[in-house]
N, C-alpha and C positions, 0 to 999 in steps of 0.2 A: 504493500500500500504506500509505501514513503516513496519509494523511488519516483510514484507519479509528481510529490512535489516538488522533489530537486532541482528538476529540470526547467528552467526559467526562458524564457523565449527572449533574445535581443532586443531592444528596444528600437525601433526605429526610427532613427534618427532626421533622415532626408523627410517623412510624410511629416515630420510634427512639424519640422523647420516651414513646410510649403503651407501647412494647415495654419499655420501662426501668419505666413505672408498673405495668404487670405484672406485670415481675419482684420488685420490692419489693412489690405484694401477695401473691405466691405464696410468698416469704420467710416476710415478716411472719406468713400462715395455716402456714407449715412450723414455725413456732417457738412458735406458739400451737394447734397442733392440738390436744393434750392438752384443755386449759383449755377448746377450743370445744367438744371431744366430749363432756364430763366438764357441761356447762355442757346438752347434746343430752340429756345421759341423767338426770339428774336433774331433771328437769321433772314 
């Protein structure tokens, strides 16, 4: 039975890094939404 907990799986590095860059672009467009739609409709 223990052997099943041993074994720990690597954490993946590369998807949290892009998941986090993500997030800070879906921020960043949450706080400038205004300004980009406003920026969409006066053209």
């Amino acid at each position: 039975m223990e052997h099943r907990f041993k074994k720990r799986k690597k954490p993946n590095y590369k998807r949290g890094v892009v998941l986090v860059i993500l997030l800070l672009i879906i921020i960043y467009l949450w706080f400038n939404a205004e300004s980009i739609i406003n920026a969409f409709f006066s053209l």
